[in-house]
N, C-alpha and C positions, 0 to 999 in steps of 0.2 A: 186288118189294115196294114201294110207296109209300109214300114217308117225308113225315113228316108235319112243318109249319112248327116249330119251338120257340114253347113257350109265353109269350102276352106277362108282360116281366117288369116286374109291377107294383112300387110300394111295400109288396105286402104276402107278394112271394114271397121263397121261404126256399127255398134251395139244401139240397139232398138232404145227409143224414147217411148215413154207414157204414151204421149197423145199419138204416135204411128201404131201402138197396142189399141190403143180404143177406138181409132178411127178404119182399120186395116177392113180392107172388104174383099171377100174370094171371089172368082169367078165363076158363077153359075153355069151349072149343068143339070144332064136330065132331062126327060118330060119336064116340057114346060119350064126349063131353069129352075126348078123349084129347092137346088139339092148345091152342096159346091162338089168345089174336086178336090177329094179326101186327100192327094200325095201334095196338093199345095196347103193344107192344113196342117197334114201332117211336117211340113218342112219348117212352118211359121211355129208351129209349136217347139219345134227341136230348136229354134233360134231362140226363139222368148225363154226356155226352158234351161238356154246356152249360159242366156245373158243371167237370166237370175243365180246359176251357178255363180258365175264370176263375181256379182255384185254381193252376195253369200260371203266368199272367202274373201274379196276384198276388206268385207264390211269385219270378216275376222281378225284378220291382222290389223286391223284399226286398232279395233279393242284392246288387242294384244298391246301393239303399241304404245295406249294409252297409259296400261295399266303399269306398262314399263316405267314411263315417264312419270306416274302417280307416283311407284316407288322411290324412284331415283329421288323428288321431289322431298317427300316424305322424310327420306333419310336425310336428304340436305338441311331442311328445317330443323333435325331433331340434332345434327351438333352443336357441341358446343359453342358456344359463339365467344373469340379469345377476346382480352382486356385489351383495355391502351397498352397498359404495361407489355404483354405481349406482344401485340403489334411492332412498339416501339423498338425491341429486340431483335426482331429479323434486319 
């Protein structure tokens, strides 16, 4: 089967939703329609295949983020915490 380039991604493309994945229907061909047409399958696949990449590394640097933020969090809690008396000296 020949797989087809990913489509370019403009300013004005919008990565696939759930329900356009499970609702998406090919156009029949064939005897009797009984079959789709493999290069429109194969381009809906390179797109879904697109989008899970990106939501992949997205969903990476979250984590990463997170984990940032946990530390930073972490070390904030764990100082010291200065007295009145200190306070009162600045």
């Amino acid at each position: 089967m020949r797989r087809l380039r990913p489509a370019c991604r403009s300013g004005t493309y919008r990565p696939l939703m759930p329900s356009q994945v499970r609702t998406r229907r090919f156009t029949p061909v064939g005897f009797g329609g009984r079959g789709v047409d493999p290069d429109e399958v194969a381009q809906f696949l390179d797109q879904v295949a697109g989008d899970l990449a990106r939501a992949y590394t997205e969903l990476a640097s979250v984590r990463k983020q997170n984990a940032r933020i946990k530390d930073a969090l972490r070390r904030w809690r764990s100082r010291p915490t200065p007295t009145a008396h200190e306070l009162a000296g600045r």
